[in-house]
Every structure is written in structure tokens, then in C-alpha cells.
C-alpha positions in Angstrom: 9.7 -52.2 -6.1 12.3 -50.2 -8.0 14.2 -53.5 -9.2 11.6 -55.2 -10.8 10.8 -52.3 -13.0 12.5 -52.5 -16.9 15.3 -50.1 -16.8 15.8 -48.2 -20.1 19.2 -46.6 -21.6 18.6 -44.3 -24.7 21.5 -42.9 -26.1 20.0 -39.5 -27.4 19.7 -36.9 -24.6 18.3 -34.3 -27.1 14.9 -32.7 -26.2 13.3 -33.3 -29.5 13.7 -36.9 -29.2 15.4 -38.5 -26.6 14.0 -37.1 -23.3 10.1 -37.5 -24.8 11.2 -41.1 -25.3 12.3 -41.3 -21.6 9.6 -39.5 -20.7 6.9 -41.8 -22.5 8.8 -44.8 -20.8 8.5 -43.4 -17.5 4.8 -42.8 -17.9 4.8 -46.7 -18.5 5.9 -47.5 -15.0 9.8 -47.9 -16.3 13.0 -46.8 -15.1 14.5 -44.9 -18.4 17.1 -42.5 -18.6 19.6 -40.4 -21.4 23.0 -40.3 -22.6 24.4 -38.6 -25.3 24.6 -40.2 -28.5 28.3 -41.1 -28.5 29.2 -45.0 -28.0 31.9 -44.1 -25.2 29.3 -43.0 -22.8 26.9 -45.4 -24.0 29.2 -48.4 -22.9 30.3 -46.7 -19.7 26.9 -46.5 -18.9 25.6 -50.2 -20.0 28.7 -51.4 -18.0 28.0 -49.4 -14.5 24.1 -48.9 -15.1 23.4 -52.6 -15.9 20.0 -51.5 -18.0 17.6 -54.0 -19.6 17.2 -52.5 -22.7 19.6 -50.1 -24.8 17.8 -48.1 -27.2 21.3 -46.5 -29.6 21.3 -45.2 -33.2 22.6 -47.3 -35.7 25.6 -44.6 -36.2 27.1 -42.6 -33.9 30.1 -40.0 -34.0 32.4 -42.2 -32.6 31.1 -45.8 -33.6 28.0 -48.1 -34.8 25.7 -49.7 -33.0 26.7 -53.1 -34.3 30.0 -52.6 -32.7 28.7 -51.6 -29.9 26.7 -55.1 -28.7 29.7 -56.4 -29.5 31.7 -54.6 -27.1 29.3 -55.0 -24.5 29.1 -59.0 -25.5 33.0 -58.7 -24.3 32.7 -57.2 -21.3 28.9 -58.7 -19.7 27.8 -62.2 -19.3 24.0 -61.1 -19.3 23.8 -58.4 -22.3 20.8 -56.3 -22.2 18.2 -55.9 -25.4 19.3 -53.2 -28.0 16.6 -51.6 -29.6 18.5 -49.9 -32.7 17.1 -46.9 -34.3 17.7 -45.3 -37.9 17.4 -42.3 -40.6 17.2 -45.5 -43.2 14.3 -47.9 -43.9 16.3 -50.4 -45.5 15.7 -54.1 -45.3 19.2 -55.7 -46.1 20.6 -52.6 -43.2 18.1 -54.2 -40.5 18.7 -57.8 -41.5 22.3 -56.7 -40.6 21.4 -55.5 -36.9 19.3 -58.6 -36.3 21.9 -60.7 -36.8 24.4 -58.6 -35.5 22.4 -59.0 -32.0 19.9 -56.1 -32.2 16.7 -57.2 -30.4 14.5 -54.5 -33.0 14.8 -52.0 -35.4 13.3 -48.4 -35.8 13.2 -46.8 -38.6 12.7 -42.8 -38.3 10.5 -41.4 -37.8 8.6 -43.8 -35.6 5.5 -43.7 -33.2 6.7 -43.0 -29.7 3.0 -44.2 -28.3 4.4 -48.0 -29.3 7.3 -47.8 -27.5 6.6 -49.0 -23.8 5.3 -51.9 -26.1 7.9 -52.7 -27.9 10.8 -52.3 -24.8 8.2 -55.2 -23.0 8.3 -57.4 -25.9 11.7 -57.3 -25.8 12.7 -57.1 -22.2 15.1 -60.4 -21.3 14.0 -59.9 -17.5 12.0 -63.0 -16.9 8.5 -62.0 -15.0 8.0 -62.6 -11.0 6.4 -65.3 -10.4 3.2 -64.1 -9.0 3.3 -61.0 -11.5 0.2 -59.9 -13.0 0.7 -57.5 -15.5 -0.9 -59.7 -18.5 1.3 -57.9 -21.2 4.5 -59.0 -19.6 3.4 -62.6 -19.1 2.3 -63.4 -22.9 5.7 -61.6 -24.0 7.3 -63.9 -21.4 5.8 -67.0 -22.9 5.9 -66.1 -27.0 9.4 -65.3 -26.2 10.2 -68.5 -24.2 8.6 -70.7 -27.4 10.9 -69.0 -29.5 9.0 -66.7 -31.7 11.6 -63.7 -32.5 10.5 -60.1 -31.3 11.7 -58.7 -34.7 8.9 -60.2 -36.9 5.6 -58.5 -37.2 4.1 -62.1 -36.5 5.5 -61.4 -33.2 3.3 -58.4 -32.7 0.4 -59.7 -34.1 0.0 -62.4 -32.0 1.1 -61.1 -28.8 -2.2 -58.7 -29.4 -4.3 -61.4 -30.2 -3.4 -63.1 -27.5 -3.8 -60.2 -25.0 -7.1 -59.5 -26.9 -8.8 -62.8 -26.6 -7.4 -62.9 -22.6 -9.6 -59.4 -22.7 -12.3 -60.6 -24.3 -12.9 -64.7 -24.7 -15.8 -64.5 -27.1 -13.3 -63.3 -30.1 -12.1 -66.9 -30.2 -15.6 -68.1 -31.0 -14.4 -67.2 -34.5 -11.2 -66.3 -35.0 -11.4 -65.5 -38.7 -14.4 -62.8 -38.7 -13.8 -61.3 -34.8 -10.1 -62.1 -33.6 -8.2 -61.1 -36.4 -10.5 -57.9 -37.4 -9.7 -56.8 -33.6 -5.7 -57.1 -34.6 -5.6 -56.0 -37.6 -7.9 -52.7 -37.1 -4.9 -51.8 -34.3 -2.4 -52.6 -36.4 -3.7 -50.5 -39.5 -3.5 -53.7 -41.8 -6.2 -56.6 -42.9 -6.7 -59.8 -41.5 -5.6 -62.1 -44.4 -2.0 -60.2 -43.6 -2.7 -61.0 -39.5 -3.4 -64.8 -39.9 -0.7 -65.2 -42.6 2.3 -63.5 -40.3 0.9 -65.4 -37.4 1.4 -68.5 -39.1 4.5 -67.8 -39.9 5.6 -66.6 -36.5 4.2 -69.9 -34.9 6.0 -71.8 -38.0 9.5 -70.5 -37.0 8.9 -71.4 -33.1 7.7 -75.0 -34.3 11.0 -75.3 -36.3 13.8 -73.6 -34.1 12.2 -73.1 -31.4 13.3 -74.8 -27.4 11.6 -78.5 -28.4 11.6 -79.1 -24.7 9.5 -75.7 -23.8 7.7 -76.5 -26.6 6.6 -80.0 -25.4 5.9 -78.7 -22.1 3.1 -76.1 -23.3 1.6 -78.7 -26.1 2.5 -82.1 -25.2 0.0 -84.3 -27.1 -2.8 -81.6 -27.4 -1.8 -81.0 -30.8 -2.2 -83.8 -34.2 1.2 -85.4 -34.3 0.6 -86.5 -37.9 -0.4 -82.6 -38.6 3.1 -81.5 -36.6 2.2 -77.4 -35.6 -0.8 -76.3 -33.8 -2.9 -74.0 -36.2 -3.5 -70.6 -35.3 -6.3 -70.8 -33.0 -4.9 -74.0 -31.3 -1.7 -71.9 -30.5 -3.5 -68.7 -29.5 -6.7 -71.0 -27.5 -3.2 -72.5 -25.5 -1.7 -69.8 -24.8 -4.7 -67.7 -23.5 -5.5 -70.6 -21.4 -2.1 -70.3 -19.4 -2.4 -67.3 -19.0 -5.7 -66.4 -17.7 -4.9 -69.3 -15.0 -2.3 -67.6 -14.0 -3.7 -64.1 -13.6 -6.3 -66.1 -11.6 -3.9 -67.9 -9.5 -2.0 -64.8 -8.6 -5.4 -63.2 -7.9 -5.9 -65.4 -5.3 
């Protein structure tokens, strides 16, 4: 149905850029759609359009992007995820729109094939309850634990989870099959996969919902030891999940 699918807002209605974006989202199943990049007919449309995500440049003619979620913060109780995208690969610049309320940040140029990825991992629309789509479920429950979508510890374990939900035998041994399998998509090594996993599952364990968090560990996990390790998180989480694809299989 057309209301369950993620509705997308770029605000770049160029050909070069922002209708192939659309386009690629579309392709993915969502509802995505182009303004021109100027903040006025960006916020006229978040306000009447309602979308999930905004996807907006850092600058535009007529504003920032920073300024922008905070005009929409003004005017909506439920604020959709801004994915902000810019000429500048500058750390200090995207620690800025993280904590400004940016949901990511793009540096140019960047790969349009990870996109319908990235909008998922992002998307604040809870899942239906008898959803299947296994992507959108371990999104749904990384995010509800509280690991934050702009970390690449994010990423990396979201895949390892959707690749061990593929294939169970890579959790036989996590060190010489799981993380290979990550870090071979991710164009990186696996000492860099299990260290940015750790520290994704760290953050969760220290700021993340402590009652969320006792509901998917409970006692399984050494009290004396505090966090699960790695494979303890990822063994968890692939469990819930795969019960639930079965369970809506039904």
C-alpha cells in the first residue's frame, strides 16, 4: 500500500543529480520526489507533503540546512529524517549537522547505489507488524537499542546482521567468515569491522533505552562483564529476527 512505503523529499530537482536520486529511490520500492534547492519550497513542502526523510544541501540560496530542521522542529511534532548533503568533507562541518539534528551526512560526490540503504537506516517510520522486508526490521531494532545511524559501526553491523540472517554458518566464526563478508562490502578490513562494531554496541550499552535494552538481553548476557560482545549482540539479534520473518511467514 502506498502509505506504508518511505516517502522521500530531495531538494535538488536538477537532472544531473536530483532526479537520478529520485529515480534510484523509486527503483527501491519508495515514494521520492524533487524540489528545488531553495529552503522556502523545501519547508512548504515538508509541511504539506509530510515526507519521511528530507534529503537538503547543507547550503542553499536562501538558507542552511541547519536552519532548516529547526524551522521544521517549530512547526511539526513528528519531524522527518534529514539526510544532509555537501561539497565539503569536513569532520568538525558534520559533527555540526549531527547535532544540529541531521540524521546523516554526504559528502560529494557520493555513491547513489547506497542510497535506498542509507534512507532505510534512517527512516523513523516504525515497521508493520507482520512486515517482512528483513532490512527494515534489523534497522528497526539497531535503531530502537540506540545505536546512532551516523556512525559507520551502525552500517557495519546492520550488514552483519542481515548477512548472518542470510547465511547462519558465518556465525560459526565470526572473526575469519563474518567479518571478511562485511568488510569485503564495505571496501575495508575486518580488524576496522569488529573495532567500529564494538564501538557502536558500546554507545547503545551506555546511552542507550535501558528498558529496550533489558527487554532484548535480560540476563543472557554476564552482569559482571556488563555489554554483550560482538557475537553475543549480533547471535541476539539474528535470532529475533529470523523468528519473526518466520512468524510472519506463517
Amino acid at each position: 500500500m502506498e502509505n506504508e512505503r518511505i516517502k522521500v523529499l530531495i531538494g535538488d530537482d536538477s537532472a544531473s543529480n536530483g532526479v537520478k536520486v529520485a529515480a534510484k529511490l523509486r527503483e527501491s520500492g519508495m515514494i521520492a520526489y524533487t524540489r528545488r534547492n531553495n529552503g522556502r519550497a523545501i519547508l512548504d513542502s515538508i509541511l504539506n507533503d509530510k515526507p519521511d526523510v528530507v534529503i537538503a544541501d547543507l547550503t542553499m540560496p536562501d538558507t542552511d540546512a541547519i536552519l532548516l530542521i529547526d524551522q521544521v522542529r517549530e512547526a511539526l511534532v513528528s519531524v522527518p529524517a534529514f539526510i544532509v548533503v555537501s561539497d565539503i568533507d569536513n569532520s568538525f562541518i558534520e559533527r555540526q549537522a549531527i547535532e544540529n539534528g541531521a540524521s546523516y551526512f554526504l559528502t560529494k560526490p557520493f555513491d547513489i547505489q547506497e542510497l535506498p540503504s542509507i534512507v532505510k537506516s534512517i527512516c523513523k517510520r516504525p515497521p508493520q507488524s507482520d512486515c517482512a522486508d528483513t532490512e527494515i526490521l534489523v534497522t528497526d531494532v539497531i535503531q530502537k537499542l540506540g545505536v546512532p545511524a551516523h556512525i559507520k559501526g551502525y552500517h557495519y553491523l546492520r550488514t552483519a546482521i542481515l548477512c548472518a540472517v542470510e547465511n547462519g554458518r558465518l556465525m560459526e566464526c565470526v572473526t575469519k567468515l563474518l567479518y571478511p563478508s562485511v568488510a569485503q562490502k564495505y571496501d575495508t578490513t575486518s580488524s576496522r569491522v569488529e573495532r567500529a562494531i564494538r564501538h557502536a554496541i558500546e554507545i547503545a550499552w551506555d546511552r542507550g533505552n535501558s528498558d529496550v535494552i533489558n527487554e532484548f538481553f535480560g540476563y543472557t548476557v554476564d552482569s559482571y562483564r556488563g555489554r554483550p560482545t560482538n557475537s553475543e549482540f549480533i547471535a541476539l539479534i539474528t535470532d529475533r529476527i529470523r523468528l519473526k520473518l518466520k512468524k510472519a511467514s506463517l
